[in-house]
C-alpha positions in Angstrom: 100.6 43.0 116.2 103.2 45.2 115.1 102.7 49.0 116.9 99.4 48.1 118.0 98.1 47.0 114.5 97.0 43.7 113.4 100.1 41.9 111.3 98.6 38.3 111.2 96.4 35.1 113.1 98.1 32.1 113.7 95.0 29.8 113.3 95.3 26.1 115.0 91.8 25.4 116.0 88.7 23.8 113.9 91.2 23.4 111.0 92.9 20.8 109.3 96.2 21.9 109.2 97.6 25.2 110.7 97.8 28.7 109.0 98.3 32.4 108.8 95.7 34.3 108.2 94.9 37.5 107.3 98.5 38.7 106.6 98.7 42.7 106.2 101.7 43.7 104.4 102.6 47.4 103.0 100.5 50.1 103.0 97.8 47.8 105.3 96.8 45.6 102.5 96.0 42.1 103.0 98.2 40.1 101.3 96.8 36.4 100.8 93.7 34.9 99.6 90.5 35.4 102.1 89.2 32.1 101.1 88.4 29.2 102.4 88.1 32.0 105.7 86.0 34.7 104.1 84.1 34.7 101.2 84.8 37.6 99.2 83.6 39.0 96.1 86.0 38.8 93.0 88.3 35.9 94.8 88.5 32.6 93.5 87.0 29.7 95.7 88.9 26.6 94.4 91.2 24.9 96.3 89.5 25.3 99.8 93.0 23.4 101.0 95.1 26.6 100.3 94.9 28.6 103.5 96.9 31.7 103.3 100.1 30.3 104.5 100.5 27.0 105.7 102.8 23.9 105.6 101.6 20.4 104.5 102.6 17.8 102.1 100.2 14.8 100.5 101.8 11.5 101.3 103.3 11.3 104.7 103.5 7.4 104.9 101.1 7.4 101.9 98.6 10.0 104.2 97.4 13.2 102.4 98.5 16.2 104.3 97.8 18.6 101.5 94.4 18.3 100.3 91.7 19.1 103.1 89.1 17.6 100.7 90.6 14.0 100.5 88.1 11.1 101.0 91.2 9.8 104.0 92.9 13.0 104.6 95.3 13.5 107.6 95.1 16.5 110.3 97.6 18.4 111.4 96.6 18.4 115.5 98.3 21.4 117.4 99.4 19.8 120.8 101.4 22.7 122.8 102.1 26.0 122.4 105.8 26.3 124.0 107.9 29.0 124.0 107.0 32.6 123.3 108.5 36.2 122.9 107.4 39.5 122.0 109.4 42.4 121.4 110.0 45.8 119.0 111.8 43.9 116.1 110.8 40.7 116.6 108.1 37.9 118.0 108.4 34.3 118.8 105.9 31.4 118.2 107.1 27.9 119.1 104.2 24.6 119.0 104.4 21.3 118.8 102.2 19.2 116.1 100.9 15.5 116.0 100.2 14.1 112.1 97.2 12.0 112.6 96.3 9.7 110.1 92.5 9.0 108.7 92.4 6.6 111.6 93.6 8.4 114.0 97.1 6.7 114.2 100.2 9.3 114.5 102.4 9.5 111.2 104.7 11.9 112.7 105.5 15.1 114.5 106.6 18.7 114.6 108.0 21.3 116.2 108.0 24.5 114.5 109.6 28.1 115.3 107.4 31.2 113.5 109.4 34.7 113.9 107.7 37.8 113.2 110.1 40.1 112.0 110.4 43.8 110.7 113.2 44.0 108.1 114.5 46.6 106.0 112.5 45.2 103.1 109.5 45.1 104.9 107.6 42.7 107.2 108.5 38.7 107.8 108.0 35.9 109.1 110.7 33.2 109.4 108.9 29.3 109.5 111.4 26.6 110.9 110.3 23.2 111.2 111.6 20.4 112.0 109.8 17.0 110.9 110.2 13.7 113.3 109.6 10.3 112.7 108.1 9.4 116.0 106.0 7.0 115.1 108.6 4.5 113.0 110.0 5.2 109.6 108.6 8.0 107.6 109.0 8.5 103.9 107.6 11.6 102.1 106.0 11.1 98.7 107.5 12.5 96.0 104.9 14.7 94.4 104.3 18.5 93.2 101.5 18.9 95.9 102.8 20.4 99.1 105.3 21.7 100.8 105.4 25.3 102.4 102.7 27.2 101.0 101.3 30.5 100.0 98.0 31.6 97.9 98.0 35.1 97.3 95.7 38.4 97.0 94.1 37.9 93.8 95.6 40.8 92.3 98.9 39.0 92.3 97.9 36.0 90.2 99.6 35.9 86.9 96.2 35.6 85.0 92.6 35.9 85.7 90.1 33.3 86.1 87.6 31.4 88.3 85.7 34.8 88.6 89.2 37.0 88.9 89.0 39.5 87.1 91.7 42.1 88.3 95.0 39.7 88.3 98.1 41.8 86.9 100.8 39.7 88.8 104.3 39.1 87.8 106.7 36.2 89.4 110.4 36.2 89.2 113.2 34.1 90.6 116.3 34.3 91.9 117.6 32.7 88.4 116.0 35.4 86.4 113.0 33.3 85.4 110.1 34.8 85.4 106.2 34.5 85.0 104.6 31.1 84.4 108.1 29.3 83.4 109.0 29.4 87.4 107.0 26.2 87.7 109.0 23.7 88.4 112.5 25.3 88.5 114.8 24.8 91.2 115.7 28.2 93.0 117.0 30.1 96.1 113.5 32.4 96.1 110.8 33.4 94.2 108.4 36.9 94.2 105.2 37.7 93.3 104.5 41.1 93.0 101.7 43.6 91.4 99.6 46.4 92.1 96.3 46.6 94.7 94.5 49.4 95.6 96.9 51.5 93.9 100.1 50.1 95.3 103.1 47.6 94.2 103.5 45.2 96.8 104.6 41.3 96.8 105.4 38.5 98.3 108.6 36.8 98.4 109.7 33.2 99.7 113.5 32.2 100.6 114.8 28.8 100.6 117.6 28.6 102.9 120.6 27.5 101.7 121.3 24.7 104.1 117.6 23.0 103.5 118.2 19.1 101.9 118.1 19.8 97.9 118.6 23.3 98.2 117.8 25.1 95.8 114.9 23.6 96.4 111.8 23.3 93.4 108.8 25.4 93.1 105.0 24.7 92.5 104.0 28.3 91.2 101.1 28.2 89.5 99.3 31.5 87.4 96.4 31.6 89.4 98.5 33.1 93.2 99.7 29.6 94.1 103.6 29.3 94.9 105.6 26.3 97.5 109.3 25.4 97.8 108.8 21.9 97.7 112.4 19.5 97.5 110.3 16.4 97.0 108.4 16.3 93.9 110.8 15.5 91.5 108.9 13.0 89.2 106.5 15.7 88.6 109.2 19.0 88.4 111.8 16.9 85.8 109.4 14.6 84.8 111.8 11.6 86.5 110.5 8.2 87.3 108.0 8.2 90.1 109.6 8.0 93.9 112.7 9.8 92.6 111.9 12.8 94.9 111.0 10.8 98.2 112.8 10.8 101.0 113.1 8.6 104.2 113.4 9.4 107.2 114.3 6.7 109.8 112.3 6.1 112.9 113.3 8.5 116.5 115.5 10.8 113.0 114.5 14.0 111.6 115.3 17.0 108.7 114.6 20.3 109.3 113.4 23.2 107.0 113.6 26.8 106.9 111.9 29.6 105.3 111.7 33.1 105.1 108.9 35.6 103.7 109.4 38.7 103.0 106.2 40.8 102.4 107.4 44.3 100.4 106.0 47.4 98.6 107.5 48.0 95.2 108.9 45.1 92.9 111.3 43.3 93.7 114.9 44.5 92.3 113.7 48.0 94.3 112.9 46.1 97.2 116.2 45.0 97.4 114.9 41.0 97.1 118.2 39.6 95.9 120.3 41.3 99.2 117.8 40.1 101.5 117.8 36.8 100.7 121.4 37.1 100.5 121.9 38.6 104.5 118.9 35.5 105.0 121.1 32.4 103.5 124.1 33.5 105.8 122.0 32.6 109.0 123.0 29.6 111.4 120.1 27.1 111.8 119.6 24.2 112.8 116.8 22.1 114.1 114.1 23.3 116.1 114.5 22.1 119.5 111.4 22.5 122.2 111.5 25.0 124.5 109.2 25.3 127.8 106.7 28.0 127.9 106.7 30.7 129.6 105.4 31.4 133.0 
């Protein structure tokens, strides 16, 4: 909560994976997709595997971590809540995640870092995670479905469709590019913006600049969907298959960083371009378990 009022969920029960939802940006508005968690009239209901904001990835080991739906999907299985904070500027989330196979066998792990944040731009929420191979080598797939994920209101899609009938989104990113040409484009950030219930408001996504294959590519599709995802190559540059994987040896890890900026106004007024610029200057490193508190 930010001054007593709701900011987001951080949901980790009777779910495949771990997500935010709702998230209320400017002005109170709810800023991501109700569904798969509500039904609500005038939203699409495709893709029930896009939950707000989440992180996943299909082909962990050759395990689908990205599509809920998958005859032999993985879970993403919450297994401690470590260290927290709360504060006026700022709150801490820190958990620890098993990747279960089909079978039940453990791909991998995580720990992850969400911060809550009030910036000048708006509210944030900074996601660090840092993927281990615990369970022997792991090699992430190289495809265009995962990484770190966001479906938006339906008012920011880029076109309507699927029984949308109110989308006037725009996208930009941080190379100028903007509406549906962002797909597959490597860059720094990306923003979708447009107007709900009588307001300009967007979302906007930073890759940090120390992340492996930063600037990183983006799956940003016309109908709200946008990820930084650095492994699916083949599909981005249309490069041999297995271009984009990468391997991670066993008891090793990388760690990724993200930052998302939720703003009124679009975003050269909302000052996108000098927050992710104050953002890329940040120290990080990999998230390292803390003990909860007592």
């Amino acid at each position: 909560t930010i001054a007593g009022k709701l900011f987001t969920e951080y949901h980790y029960r009777q779910c495949e994976n771990p997500f935010l939802y709702p998230v209320i940006g400017p002005y109170g508005i709810g800023m991501t997709r109700n569904y798969p968690s509500k039904r609500v009239p005038g939203e699409s209901q495709d893709h029930p595997h896009h939950t707000s904001i989440w992180f996943g990835h299909d082909g962990l080991n050759g395990v689908d971590f990205w599509r809920s739906t998958a005859p032999r999907h993985g879970r993403v299985v919450q297994s401690e809540i470590g260290h927290t904070e709360s504060g006026n500027g700022r709150g801490v989330l820190e958990t620890t995640n098993q990747w279960i196979g089909p079978d039940g066998e453990l791909i991998c792990s995580d720990q992850r870092r969400l911060t809550f944040l009030m910036l000048p731009e708006g509210r944030g929420i900074d996601w660090d995670i840092t993927l281990r191979a615990t369970a022997g080598d792991l090699t992430i797939g190289d495809t265009e479905e995962g990484t770190m994920g966001i479906r938006t209101h339906p008012n920011l899609r880029l076109e309507n469709g699927s029984g949308v009938t109110t989308a006037n989104g725009q996208a930009l990113n941080s190379q100028g590019v903007r509406g549906k040409a962002v797909w597959g484009q490597r860059a720094a950030w990306i923003d979708y913006w447009g107007n709900v219930e009588g307001k300009t408001v967007g979302i906007a996504l930073f890759d940090h600049a120390g992340n492996p294959r930063h600037p990183t590519w983006w799956h940003a599709r016309p109908y709200g969907l946008f990820t930084a995802n650095p492994f699916g190559i083949a599909d981005f540059e249309g490069k041999p298959r297995g271009t984009g994987e990468m391997k991670i040896p066993a008891g090793q890890s990388i760690s990724l960083h993200y930052r998302i900026v939720f703003h009124a106004h679009e975003p050269e007024r909302a000052g996108i371009r000098a927050a992710y610029d104050r953002y890329e200057k940040l120290a990080k490193g990999p998230v390292v378990p803390r003990p909860a508190q007592k």
